[in-house]
C-alpha positions as CSV (number, residue, x, y, z in Angstrom):
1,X,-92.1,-50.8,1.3
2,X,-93.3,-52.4,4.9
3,X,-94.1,-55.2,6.0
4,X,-97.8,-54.2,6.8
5,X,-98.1,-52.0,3.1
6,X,-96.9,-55.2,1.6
7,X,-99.3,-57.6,3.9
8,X,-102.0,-55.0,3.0
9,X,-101.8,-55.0,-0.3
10,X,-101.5,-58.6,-1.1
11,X,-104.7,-58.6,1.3
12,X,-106.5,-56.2,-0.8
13,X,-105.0,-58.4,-4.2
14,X,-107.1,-61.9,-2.4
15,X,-110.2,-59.9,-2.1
16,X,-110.2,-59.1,-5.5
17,X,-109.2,-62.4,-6.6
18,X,-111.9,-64.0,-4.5
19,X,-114.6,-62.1,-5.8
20,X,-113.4,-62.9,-9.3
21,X,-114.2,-66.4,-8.2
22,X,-117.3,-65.7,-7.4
23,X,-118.5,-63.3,-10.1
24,X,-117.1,-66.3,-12.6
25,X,-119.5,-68.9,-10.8
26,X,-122.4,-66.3,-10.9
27,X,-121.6,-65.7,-14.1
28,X,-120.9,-69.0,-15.9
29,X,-124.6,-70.8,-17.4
30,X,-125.1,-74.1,-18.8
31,X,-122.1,-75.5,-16.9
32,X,-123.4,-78.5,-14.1
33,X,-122.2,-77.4,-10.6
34,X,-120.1,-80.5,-10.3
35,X,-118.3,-79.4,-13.3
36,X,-117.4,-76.3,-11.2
37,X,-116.0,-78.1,-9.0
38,X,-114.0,-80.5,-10.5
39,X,-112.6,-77.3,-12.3
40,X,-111.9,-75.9,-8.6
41,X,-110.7,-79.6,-7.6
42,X,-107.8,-79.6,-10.6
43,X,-107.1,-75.8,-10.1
44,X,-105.8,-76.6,-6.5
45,X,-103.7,-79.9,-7.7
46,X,-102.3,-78.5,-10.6
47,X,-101.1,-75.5,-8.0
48,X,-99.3,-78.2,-6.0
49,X,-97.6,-79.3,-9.0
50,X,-94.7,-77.1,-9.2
51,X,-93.6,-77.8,-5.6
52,X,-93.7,-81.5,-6.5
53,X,-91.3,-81.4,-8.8
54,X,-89.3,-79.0,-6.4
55,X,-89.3,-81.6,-3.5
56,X,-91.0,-85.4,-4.6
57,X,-91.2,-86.1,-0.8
58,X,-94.4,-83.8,-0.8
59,X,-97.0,-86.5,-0.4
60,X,-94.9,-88.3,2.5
61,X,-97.7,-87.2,5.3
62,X,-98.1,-89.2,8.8
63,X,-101.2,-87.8,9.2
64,X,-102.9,-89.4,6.1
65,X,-106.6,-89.9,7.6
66,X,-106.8,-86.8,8.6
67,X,-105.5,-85.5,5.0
68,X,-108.0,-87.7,3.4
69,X,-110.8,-86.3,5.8
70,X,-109.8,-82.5,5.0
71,X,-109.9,-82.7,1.0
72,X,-113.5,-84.1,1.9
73,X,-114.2,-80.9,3.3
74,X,-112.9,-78.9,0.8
75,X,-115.2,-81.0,-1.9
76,X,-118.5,-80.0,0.3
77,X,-117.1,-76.4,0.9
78,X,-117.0,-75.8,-2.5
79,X,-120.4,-77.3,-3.4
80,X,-122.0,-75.2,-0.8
81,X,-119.6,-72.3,-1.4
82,X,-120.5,-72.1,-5.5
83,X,-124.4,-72.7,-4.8
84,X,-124.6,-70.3,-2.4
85,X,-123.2,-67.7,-5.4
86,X,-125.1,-68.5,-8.1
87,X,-128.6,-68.3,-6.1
88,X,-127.6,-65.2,-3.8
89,X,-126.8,-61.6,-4.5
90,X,-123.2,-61.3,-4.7
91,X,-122.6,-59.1,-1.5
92,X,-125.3,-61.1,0.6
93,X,-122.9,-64.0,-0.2
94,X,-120.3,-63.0,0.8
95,X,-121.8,-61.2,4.1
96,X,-122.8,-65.0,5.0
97,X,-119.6,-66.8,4.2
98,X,-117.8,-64.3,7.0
99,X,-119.8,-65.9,9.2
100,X,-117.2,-68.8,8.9
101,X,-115.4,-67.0,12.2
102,X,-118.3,-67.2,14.4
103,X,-118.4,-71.1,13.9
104,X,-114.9,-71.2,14.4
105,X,-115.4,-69.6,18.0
106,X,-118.8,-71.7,18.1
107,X,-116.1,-75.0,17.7
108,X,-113.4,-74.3,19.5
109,X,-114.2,-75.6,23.1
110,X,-115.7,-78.8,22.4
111,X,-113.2,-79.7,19.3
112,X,-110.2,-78.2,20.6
113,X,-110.9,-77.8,24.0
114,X,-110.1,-74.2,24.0
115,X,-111.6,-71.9,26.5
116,X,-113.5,-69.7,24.8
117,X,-114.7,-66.8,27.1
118,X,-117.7,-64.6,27.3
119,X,-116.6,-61.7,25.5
120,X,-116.0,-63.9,22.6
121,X,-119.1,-65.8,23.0
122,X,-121.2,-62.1,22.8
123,X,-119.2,-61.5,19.9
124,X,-120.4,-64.5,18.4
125,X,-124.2,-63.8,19.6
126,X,-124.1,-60.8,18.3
127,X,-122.3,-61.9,14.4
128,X,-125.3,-64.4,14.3
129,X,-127.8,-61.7,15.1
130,X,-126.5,-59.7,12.1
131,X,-127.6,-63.2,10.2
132,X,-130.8,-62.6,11.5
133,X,-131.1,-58.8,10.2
134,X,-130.1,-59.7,6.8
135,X,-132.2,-62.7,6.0
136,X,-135.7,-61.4,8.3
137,X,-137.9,-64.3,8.1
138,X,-141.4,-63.7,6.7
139,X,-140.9,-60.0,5.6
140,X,-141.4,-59.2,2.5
141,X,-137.8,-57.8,0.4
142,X,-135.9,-60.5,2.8
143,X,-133.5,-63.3,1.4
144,X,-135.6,-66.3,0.4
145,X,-135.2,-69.3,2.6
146,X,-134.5,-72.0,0.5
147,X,-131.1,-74.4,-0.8
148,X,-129.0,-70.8,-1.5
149,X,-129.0,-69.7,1.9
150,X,-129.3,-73.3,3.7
151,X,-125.6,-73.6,1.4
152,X,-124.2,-70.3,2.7
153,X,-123.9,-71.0,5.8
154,X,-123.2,-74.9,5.4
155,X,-120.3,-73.3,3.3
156,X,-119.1,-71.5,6.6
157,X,-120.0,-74.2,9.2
158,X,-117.7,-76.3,6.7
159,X,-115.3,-73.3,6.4
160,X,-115.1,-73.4,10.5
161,X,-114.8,-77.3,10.5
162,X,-112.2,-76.6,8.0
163,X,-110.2,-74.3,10.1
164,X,-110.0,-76.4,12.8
165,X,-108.6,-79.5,10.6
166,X,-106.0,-77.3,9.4
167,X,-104.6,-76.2,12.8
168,X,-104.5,-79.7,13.9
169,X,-103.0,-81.2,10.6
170,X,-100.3,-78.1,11.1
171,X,-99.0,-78.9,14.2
172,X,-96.9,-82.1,12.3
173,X,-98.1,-81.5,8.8
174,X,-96.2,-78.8,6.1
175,X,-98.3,-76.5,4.5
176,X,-97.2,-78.3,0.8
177,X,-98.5,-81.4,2.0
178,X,-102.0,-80.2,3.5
179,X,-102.2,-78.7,-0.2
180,X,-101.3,-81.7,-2.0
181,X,-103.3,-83.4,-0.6
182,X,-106.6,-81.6,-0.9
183,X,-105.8,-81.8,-4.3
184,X,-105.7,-85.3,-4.8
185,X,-108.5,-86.1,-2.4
186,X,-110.8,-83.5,-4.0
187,X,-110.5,-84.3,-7.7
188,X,-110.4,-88.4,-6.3
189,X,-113.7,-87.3,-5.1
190,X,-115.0,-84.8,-7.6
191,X,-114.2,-86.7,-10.9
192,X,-116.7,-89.6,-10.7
193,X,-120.0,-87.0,-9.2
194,X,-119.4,-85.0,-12.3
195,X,-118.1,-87.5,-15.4
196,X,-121.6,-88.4,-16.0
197,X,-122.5,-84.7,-16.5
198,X,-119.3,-83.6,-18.7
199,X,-119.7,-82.3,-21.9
200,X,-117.5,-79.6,-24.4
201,X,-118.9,-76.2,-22.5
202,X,-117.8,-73.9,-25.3
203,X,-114.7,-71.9,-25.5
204,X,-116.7,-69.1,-23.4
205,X,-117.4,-71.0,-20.2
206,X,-114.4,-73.1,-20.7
207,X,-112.0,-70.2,-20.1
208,X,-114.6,-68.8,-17.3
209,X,-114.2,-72.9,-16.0
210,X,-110.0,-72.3,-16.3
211,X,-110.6,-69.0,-14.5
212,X,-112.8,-70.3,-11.8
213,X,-109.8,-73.0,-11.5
214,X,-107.3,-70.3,-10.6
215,X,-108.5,-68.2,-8.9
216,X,-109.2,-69.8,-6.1
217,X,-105.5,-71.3,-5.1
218,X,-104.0,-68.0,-6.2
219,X,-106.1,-65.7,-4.1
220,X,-105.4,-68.4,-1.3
221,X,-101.9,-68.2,-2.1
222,X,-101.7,-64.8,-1.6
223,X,-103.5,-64.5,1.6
224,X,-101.2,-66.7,3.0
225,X,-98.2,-64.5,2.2
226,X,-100.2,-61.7,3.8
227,X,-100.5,-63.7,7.1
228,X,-97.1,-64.7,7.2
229,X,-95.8,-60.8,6.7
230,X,-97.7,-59.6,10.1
231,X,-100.5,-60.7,12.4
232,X,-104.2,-61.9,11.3
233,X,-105.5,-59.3,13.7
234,X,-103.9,-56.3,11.7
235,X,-104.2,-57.7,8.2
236,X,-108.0,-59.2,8.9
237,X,-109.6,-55.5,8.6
238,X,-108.5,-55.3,5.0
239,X,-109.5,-58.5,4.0
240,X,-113.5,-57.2,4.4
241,X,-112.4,-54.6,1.3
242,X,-113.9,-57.7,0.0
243,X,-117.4,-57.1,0.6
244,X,-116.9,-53.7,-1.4
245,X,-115.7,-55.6,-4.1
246,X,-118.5,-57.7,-4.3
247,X,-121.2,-55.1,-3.5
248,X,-119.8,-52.9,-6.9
249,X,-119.8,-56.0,-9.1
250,X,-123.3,-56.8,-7.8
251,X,-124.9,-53.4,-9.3
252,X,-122.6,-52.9,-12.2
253,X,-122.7,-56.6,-13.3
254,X,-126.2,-57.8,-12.1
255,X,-128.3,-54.9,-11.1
256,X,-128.0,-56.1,-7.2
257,X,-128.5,-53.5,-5.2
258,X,-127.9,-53.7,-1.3
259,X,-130.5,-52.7,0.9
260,X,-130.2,-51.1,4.5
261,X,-130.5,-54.3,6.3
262,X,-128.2,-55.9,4.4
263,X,-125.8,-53.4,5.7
264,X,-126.7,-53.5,9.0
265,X,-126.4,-57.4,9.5
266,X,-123.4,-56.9,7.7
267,X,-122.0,-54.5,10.1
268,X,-122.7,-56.7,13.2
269,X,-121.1,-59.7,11.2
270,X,-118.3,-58.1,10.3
271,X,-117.7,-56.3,13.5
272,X,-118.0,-59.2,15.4
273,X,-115.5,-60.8,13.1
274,X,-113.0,-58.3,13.7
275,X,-113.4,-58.3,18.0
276,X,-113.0,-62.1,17.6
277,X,-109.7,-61.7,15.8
278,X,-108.3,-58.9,17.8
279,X,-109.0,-61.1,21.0
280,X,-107.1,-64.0,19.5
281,X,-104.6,-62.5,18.7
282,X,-104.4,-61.0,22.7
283,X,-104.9,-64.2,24.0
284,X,-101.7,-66.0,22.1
285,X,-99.9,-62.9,23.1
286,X,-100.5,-63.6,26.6
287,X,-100.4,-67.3,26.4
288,X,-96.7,-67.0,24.5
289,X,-95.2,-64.1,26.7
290,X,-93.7,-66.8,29.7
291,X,-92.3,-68.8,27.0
292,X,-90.7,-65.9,25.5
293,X,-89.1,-64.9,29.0
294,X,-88.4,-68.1,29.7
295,X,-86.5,-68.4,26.2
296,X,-84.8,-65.0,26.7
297,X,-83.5,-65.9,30.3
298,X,-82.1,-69.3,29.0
299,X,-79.8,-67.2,26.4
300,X,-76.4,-66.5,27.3
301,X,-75.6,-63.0,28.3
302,X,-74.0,-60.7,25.1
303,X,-74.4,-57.1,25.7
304,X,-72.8,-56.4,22.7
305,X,-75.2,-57.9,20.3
306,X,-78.9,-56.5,19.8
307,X,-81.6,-58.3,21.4
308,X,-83.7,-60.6,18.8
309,X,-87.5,-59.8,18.1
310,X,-89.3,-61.3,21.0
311,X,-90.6,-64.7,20.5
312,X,-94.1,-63.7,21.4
313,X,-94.7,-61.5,18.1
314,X,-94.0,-64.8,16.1
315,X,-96.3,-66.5,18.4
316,X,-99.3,-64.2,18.2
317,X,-98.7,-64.4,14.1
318,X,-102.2,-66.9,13.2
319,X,-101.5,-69.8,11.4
320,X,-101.9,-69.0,7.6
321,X,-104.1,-72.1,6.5
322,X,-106.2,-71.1,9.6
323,X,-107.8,-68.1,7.8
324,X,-111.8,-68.2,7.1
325,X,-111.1,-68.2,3.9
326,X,-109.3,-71.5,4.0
327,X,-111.3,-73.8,1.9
């Protein structure tokens, strides 16, 4: 099998897992929201487990403000994230939480100080004007403005804020450690909000609470494989098989059915999403091209052998704990 039919499926694997995520927290009644989230908190530690006892110099970080400040993020993600989803339809959701990538590009210059130019910026315009279809304030059939929506897209601000952490934790930081760490720093954080709300939720919601807790870090785990296989900007058009996923389980599970504006915003979001991909991924090309020249003319001369993979395909290749769905 290929590289891209592997990449593709695993893709296709996360979106599924994701929206079992979500259909769980949808699902799930009687159960605080902090208890979600402590459930999603221990889900992602007990993940990092296994690789502890593999290497005990996991925790060793030099980076550990920064660490702290990301499992922070994570906490708030995923109190927006699961709030959004039990007060939205399931596809509107999820429409909104791919809005994560326009903040991203939103972010970029004054966090990172990346030149972000106008084609990107239109992009952007336009993914937020796809917002604007699908919620149509003041018309009647729109989204409701109230604490779902205001949590959807505080769950992808966060998601963007979250994205830009990661790249800058990456650059000294293994991908073990930034995941340990979450971990401890999220159930550090989640324990005492939901202890005094913790009671015996039955053996039905506790195993929808042990599959909410999985979920997430597998699906996670598996999109990162995908991103290490080939590059974001060819695996990203599969991940959106997600939004088919969740538009299915929204009729046949809760009698959601999409309207046409909802498809229409959904388009511009989406579309957006993609065009701001594809460009990233041209503009690392270009940006990694010299130093792949400059690499190949420092090599000695052996016209026997056959020339390596250029260095600017692994260069282009987006950083896997960069994704939008990082959380």
């Amino acid at each position: 099998m290929s590289p891209f039919a592997k990449a593709a499926l695993l893709s296709v694997a996360a979106g599924f897992i994701f929206n079992l995520e979500t259909t769980v927290v949808k699902a799930i009644e009687g159960v605080p929201l902090a208890t979600l989230v402590l459930a999603r908190a221990l889900g992602q530690l007990g993940w990092t487990l296994p690789a502890l006892l593999r290497d005990p110099t996991l925790p060793h970080t030099r980076a550990l403000p920064m660490q702290i400040f990301r499992g922070m993020l994570s906490v708030v993600s995923w109190y927006t994230y699961y709030l959004a989803f039990s007060g939205l339809p399931l596809a509107t959701a999820t429409v909104l939480s791919f809005t994560s990538v326009l903040f991203v590009t939103a972010l970029a210059g004054p966090v990172l100080g990346e030149r972000v130019r106008w084609r990107r910026w239109s992009a952007t315009l336009v993914g937020f004007a796809g917002v604007v279809a699908i919620v149509r304030p003041g018309e009647a059939g729109a989204v409701a403005i109230g604490w779902p929506l205001a949590a959807s897209l505080a769950s992808a601000l966060m998601g963007a804020v979250i994205v830009l952490t990661t790249k800058t934790l990456a650059r000294t930081e293994r991908t073990g450690t930034i995941m340990f760490w979450i971990g401890v720093v999220a159930v550090s954080v989640a324990l005492p909000v939901a202890l005094p709300g913790l009671a015996w939720p039955g053996w039905s919601n506790f195993l929808l609470l042990l599959l909410c807790a999985l979920c997430g870090p597998f699906a996670m785990h598996l999109w990162i494989n995908a991103l290490r296989m080939v590059d974001a900007s060819v695996v990203a058009p599969i991940s959106y098989v997600r939004l088919i996923f969740a538009a299915a389980t929204g009729v046949l599970l809760f009698e959601e059915v999409p309207d046409a504006w909802l498809g229409f915003g959904a388009a511009l979001i989406v579309g957006s999403a993609l065009y701001i991909t594809r460009r990233e991924a041209q503009v690392a090309r270009r940006r990694a091209a010299p130093l792949a020249a400059n690499a190949q003319a420092a090599l000695p001369v052996q016209p026997a052998v056959q020339p390596a993979k250029p260095l600017a395909d692994s260069a282009a290749s987006s950083d896997p704990d960069s994704s939008p769905n990082s959380r």
